[in-house]
C-alpha positions as CSV (number, residue, x, y, z in Angstrom):
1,X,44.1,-15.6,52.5
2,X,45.5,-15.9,49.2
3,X,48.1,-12.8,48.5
4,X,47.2,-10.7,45.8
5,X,49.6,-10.5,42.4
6,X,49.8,-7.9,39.8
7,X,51.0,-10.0,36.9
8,X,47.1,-10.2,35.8
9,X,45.9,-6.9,36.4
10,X,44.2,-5.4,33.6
11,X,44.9,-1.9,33.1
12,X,41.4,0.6,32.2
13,X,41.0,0.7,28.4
14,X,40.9,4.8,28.6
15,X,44.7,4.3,29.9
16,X,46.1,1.5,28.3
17,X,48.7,3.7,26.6
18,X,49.5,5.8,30.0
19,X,51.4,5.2,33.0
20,X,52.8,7.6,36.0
21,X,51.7,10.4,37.7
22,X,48.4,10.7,39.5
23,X,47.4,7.4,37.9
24,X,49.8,5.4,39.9
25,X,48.2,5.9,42.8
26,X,45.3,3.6,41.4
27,X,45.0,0.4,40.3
28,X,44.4,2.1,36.8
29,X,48.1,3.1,36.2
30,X,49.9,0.0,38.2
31,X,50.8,-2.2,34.9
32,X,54.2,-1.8,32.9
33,X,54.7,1.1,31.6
34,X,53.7,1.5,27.4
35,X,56.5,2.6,25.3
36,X,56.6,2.6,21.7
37,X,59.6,2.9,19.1
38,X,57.7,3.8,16.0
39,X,55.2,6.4,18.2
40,X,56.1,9.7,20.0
41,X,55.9,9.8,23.6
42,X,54.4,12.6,25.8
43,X,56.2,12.9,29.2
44,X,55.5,15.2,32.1
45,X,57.6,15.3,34.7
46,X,56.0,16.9,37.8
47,X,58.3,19.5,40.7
48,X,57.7,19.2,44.2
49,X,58.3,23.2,44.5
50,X,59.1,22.9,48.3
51,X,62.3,20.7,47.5
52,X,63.2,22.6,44.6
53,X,63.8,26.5,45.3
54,X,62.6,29.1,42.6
55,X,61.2,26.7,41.0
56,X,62.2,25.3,37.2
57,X,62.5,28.8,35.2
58,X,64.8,30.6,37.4
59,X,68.1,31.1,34.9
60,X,70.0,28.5,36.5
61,X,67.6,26.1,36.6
62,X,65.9,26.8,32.7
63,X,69.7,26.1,31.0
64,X,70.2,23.6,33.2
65,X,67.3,21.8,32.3
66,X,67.8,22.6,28.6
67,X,71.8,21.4,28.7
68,X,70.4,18.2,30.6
69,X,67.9,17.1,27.9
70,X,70.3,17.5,25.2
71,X,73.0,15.8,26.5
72,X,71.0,12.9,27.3
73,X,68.7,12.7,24.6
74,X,72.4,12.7,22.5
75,X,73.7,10.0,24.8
76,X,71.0,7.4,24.2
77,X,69.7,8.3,20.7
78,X,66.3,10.0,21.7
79,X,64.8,12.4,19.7
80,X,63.4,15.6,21.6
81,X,60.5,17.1,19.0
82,X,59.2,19.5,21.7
83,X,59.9,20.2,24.9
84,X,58.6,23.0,27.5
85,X,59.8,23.5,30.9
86,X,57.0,26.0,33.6
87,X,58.1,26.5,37.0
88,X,56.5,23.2,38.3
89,X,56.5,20.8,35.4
90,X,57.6,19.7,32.2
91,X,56.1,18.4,28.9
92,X,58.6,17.1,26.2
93,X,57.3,15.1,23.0
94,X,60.5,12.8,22.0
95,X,60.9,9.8,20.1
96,X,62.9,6.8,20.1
97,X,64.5,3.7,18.6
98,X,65.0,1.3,21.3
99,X,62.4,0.4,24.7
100,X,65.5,0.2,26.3
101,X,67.0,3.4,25.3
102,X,63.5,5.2,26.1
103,X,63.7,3.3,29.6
104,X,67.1,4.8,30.0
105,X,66.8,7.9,29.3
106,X,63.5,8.5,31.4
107,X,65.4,7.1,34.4
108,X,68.3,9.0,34.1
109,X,66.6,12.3,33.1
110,X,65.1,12.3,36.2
111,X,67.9,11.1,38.1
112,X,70.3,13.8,36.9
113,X,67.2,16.6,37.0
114,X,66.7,15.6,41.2
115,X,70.5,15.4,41.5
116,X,71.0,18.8,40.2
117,X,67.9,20.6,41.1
118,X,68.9,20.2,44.9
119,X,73.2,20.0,44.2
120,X,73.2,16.1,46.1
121,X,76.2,15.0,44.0
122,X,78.5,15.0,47.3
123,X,76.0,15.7,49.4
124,X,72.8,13.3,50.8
125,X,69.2,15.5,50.5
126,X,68.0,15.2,53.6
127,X,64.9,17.1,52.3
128,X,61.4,16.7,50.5
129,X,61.3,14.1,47.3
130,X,61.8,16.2,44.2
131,X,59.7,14.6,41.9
132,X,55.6,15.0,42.8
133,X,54.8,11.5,41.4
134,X,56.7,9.5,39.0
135,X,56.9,10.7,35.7
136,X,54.0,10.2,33.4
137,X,54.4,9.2,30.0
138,X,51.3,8.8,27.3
139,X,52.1,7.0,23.9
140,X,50.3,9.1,21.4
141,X,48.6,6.8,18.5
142,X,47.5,9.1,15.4
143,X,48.1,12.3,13.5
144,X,44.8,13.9,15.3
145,X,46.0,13.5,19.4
146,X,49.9,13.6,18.4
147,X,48.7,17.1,16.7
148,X,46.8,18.1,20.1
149,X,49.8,17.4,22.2
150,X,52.2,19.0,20.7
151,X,49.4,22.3,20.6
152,X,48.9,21.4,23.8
153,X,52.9,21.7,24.6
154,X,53.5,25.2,22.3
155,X,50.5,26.7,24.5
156,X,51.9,25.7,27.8
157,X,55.4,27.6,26.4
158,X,53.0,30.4,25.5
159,X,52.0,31.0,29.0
160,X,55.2,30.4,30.7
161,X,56.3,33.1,28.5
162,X,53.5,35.2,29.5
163,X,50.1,34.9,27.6
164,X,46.9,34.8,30.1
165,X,46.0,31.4,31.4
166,X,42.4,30.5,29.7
167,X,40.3,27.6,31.4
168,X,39.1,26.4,27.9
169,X,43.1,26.4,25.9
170,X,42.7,24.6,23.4
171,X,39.0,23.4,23.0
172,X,38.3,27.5,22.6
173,X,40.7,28.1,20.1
174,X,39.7,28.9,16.7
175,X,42.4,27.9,13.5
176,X,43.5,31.4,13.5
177,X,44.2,31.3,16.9
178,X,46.2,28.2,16.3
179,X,48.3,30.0,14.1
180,X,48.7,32.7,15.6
181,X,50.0,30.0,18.9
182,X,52.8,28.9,16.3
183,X,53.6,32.3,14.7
């Protein structure tokens, strides 16, 4: 029987410009991962909370986080537009020159988040994985879905920070409510 390659394999059009998380489980999400240096770049990152304890806003964790992303995104020129961290994920909207400097900084972002989520810099985890899945990245193509994500992203701050959870978000939300998101 003739062994099966993945050189070929054609990705779904509805996910040509995705790759990671829940869709690498299929064949959908199995191709090289789409990056872009002239579009933004939605990642999530997703927390497997029984490895990681109190989960991603404790203090220590948040301005870890926060001192993580910075760092890095100064070390290999990435621009972070927007970024919001919840207890079991994270969405940040960056930018950047280089495929290679994207490439980098996703793999040491989550490198350096695993390593200091569960302190294994002398140490060996013995544990559960850190990450759920790997990290899922969508290059946003247009003014219209780059303006939904980064909605999309202020919301999910918004109820981190405590406004009710809604089942419709943002297909509910009138312009005034919009505004009142970015206020």
């Amino acid at each position: 029987m003739k062994q099966q390659t993945f050189s070929n394999l054609q990705t779904h059009w509805k996910f040509r410009h995705c790759h990671g998380g829940t869709l690498r489980t299929s064949s959908k999400g199995r191709g090289a991962r789409p990056l872009s240096s002239k579009d933004p770049i939605h990642l999530v990152f997703k927390v497997n909370m029984t490895a990681v304890s109190k989960g991603l806003r404790s203090p220590r964790n948040f301005s870890l986080l926060n001192i993580l992303l910075k760092k890095y995104a100064r070390k290999f020129f990435v621009k972070i537009e927007q970024f919001s961290i919840q207890s079991d994920h994270i969405h940040i909207l960056v930018r950047g020159s280089r495929r290679s400097a994207i490439q980098s900084f996703l793999r040491v972002v989550a490198g350096q988040f695993a390593q200091c989520l569960t302190d294994t810099f002398t140490k060996r985890h013995e544990g559960e994985r850190v990450w759920k899945h790997r990290p899922f990245t969508r290059v946003i193509r247009g003014f219209k879905p780059y303006k939904v994500v980064r909605d999309y992203i202020q919301l999910n701050e918004m109820e981190a920070l405590g406004r009710m959870y809604s089942k419709t978000r943002l297909r509910g939300m009138s312009p005034e409510e919009l505004r009142e998101l970015w206020a």
